[in-house]
C-alpha positions in Angstrom: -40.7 62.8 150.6 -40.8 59.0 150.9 -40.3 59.2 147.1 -37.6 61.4 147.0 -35.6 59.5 149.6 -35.8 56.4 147.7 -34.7 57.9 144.4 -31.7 59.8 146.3 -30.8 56.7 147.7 -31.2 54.7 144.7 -28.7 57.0 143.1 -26.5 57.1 145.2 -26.0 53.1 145.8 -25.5 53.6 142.1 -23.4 56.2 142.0 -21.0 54.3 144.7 -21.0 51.8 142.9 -19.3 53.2 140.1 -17.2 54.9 142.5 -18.2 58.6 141.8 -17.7 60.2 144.2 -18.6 64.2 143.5 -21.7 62.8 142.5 -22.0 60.5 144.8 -21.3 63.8 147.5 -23.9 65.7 145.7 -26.9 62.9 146.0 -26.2 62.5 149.7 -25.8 66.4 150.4 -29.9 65.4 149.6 -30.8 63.0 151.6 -29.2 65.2 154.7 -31.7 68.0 153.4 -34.4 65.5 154.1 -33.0 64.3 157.7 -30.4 66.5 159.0 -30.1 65.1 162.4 -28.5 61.3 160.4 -25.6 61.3 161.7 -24.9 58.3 159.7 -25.5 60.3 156.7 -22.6 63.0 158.1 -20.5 60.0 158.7 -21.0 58.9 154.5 -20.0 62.5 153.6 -17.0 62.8 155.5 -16.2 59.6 154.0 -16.9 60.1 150.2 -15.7 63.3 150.8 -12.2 62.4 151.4 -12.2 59.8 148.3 -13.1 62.8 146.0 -10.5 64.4 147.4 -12.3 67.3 149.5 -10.8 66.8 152.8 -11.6 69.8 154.1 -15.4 69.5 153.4 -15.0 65.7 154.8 -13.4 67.0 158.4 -16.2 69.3 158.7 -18.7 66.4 158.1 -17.1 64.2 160.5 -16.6 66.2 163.5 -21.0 66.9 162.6 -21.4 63.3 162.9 -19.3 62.1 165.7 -20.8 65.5 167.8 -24.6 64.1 166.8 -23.0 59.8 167.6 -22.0 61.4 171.4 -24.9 63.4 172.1 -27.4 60.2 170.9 -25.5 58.3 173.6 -22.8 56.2 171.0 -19.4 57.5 172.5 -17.9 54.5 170.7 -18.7 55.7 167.1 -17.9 59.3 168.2 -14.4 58.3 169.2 -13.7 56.2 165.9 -15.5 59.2 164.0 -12.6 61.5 165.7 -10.2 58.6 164.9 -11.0 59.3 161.1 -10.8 63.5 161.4 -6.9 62.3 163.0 -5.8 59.6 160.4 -6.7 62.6 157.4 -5.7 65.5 159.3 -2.9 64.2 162.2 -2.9 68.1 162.9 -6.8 68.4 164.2 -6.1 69.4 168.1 -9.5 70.1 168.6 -10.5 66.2 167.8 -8.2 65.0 170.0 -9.5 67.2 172.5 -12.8 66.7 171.9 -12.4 62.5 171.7 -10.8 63.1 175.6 -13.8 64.9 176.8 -16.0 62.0 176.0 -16.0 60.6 179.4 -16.6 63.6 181.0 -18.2 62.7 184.1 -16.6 60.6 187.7 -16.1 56.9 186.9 -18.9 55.0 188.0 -18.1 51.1 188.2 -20.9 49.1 186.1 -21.3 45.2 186.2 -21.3 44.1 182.2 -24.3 43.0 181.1 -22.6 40.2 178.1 -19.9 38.4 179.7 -16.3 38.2 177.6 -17.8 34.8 175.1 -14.1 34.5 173.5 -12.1 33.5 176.5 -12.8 31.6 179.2 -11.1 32.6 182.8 -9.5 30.3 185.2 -11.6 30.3 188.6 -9.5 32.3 190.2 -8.5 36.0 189.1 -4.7 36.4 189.1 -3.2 39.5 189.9 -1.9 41.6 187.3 1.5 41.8 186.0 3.1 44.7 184.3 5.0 43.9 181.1 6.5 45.7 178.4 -4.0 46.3 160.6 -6.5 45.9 155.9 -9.1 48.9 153.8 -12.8 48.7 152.8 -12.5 48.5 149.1 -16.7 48.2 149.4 -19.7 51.3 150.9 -21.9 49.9 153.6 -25.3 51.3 152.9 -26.4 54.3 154.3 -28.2 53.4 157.5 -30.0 55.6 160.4 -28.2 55.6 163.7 -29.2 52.4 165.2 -31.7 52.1 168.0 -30.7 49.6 170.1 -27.2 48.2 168.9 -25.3 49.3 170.8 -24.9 50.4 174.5 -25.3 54.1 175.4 -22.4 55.7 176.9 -18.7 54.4 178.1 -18.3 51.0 177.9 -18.4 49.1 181.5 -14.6 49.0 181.3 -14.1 52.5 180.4 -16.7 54.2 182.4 -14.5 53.1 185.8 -11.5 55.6 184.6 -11.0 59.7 185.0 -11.4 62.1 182.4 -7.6 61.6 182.6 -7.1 58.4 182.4 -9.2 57.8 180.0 -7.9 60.5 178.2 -4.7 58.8 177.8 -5.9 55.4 177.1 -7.9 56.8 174.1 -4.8 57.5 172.3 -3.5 54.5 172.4 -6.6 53.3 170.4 -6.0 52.1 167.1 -8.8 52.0 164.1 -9.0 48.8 161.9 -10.8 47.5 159.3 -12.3 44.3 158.6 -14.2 42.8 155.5 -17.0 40.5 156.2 -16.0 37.2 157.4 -13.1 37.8 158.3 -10.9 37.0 161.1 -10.2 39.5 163.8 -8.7 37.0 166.4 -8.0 33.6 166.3 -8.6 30.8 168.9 -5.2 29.9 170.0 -3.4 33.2 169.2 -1.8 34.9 172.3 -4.3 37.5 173.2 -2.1 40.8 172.9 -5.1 43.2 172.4 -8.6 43.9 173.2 -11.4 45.3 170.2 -14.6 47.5 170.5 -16.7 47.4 168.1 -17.3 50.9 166.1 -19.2 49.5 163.2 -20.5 46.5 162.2 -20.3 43.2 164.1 -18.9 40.2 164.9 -19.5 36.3 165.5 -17.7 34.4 168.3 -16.8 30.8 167.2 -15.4 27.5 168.9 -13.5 24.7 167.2 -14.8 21.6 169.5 -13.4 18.2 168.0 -13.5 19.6 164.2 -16.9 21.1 164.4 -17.2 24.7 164.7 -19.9 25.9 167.4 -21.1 29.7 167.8 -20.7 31.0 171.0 -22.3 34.6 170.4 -22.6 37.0 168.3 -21.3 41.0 168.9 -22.6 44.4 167.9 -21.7 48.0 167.8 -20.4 49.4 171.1 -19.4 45.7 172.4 -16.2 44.8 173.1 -14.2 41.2 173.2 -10.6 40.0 173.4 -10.4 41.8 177.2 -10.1 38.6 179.5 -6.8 37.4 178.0 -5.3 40.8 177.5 -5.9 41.4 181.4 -4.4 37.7 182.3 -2.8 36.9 179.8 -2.8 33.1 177.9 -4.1 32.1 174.4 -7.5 33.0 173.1 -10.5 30.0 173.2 -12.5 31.3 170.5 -12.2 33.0 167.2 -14.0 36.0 166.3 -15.0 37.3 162.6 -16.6 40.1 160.9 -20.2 39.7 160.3 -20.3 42.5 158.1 -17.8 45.2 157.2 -16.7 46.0 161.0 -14.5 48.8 162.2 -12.9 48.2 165.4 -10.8 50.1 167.9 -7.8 47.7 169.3 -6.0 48.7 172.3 -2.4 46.3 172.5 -2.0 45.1 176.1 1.7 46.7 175.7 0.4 50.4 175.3 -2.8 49.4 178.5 0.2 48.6 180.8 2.2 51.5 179.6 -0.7 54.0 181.1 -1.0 51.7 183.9 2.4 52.8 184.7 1.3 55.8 184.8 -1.7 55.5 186.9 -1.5 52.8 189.1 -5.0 53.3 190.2 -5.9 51.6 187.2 -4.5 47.9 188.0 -7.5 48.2 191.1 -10.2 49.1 188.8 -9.1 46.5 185.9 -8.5 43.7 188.9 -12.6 44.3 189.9 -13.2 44.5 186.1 -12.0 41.3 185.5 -13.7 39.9 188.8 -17.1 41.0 187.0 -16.4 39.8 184.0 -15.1 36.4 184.9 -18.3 35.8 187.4 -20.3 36.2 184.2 -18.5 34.4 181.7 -18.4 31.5 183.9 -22.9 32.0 184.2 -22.8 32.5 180.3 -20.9 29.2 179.9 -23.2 27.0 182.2 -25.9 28.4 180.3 -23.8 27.1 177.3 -23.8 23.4 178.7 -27.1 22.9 179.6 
């Protein structure tokens, strides 16, 4: 089998390469014979099925893989997976039901465990005020669903809302594309949005006096830009792509929109941000010692 896989895989790098896709549908179709539970492998197929023009065959593929990303525990790749089945087919009710079901259970509060590295908070949280994106040209390889990347469930922010609210907010998501290296946000920008990361990663840099120091690095199912999107002010670090990344944003104009909505939410983002900021400020005396 080990054989097989490697020549099926083989082929198909090539086969991407040159940008055929039927074939390149046909070699994969393969490999899924061999593991049938890789949800990454669903995910290819939905996506070379669309570039050879089979849309319908790529919907079904993708709603397989995001169904298989939930159940493993990676509701992050199981909303952008819906995200896709929208942006092909805007008509799909079913994935924008399914995408609001994710967080299914009551909201339980959880205390992040890696602390927001591209903004750093004042010491004191203010209260919050209500105010009014590029295509992979390249494939990524074709990669097994990864073990430990990134965290299980609801993010820490997310997994404080209702099935409602949350709901709502997941709309608002948008999906964007990044190449590796490049910029997603930029120190000094006014930080209008926050990310997640659906794919790929992403390295948190510092300009200090000309020389550029790395604060962190990010991975699937993290999430950055929140701190200055809750209080607003410019951003402190700069974040690019390590790879080709996929990222949900969410604008701070469409979070205060459902806040309008629900104001339950400004409670639950206020301790949020009380969490977060308690850790950044750790994370950055660990920085200085």
């Amino acid at each position: 089998m080990a054989n097989k896989k490697d020549q099926l895989t083989n082929d198909l790098s090539k086969y991407v390469e040159q940008a055929q896709w039927a074939k390149a549908v046909q070699t994969l179709q393969g490999l899924i014979e061999l593991e049938p539970t890789n949800a990454q492998y669903h995910l290819r197929m939905g996506d070379y099925s669309v570039k050879a023009g089979a849309k319908a065959a790529a919907i079904k593929y993708y709603y397989q893989a995001a169904d298989m990303f939930i159940k493993a525990g990676f509701s992050i790749k199981g909303i952008a997976t819906y995200k896709m089945i929208l942006k092909i087919a805007p008509q799909e009710t079913q994935a924008t039901a399914l995408m609001k079901a994710i967080n299914s259970g009551p909201g339980v509060a959880v205390l992040p465990e890696t602390p927001e590295p591209a903004v750093q908070p004042p010491t004191q949280a203010p209260t919050l005020a209500m105010s009014d994106g590029p295509t992979l040209e390249s494939e990524p390889p074709v990669m097994a669903i990864p073990a430990a990347g990134e965290k299980k469930n609801i993010n820490s922010l997310f997994a404080s809302f209702t099935q409602e609210e949350f709901g709502t907010l997941v709309d608002k998501l948008e999906q964007m594309e990044f190449m590796d290296g490049e910029r997603i946000i930029a120190e000094g920008d006014e930080g209008d949005a926050m990310y997640l990361i659906s794919r790929g990663g992403g390295k948190v840099v510092k300009d200090a006096e000309g020389q550029e120091v790395l604060l962190g690095e990010l991975g699937e199912g993290e999430f950055f830009g929140e701190m200055s999107l809750l209080v607003g002010g410019p951003r402190s670090a700069s974040v690019f792509a390590k790879s080709e990344t996929e990222v949900l944003r969410l604008k701070s104009s469409d979070l205060f929109e459902v806040m309008k909505q629900y104001p339950h939410l400004e409670t639950v983002l206020e301790q949020f941000y009380e969490n977060r900021s308690k850790a950044t400020r750790q994370k950055m005396r660990e920085l200085r010692k």
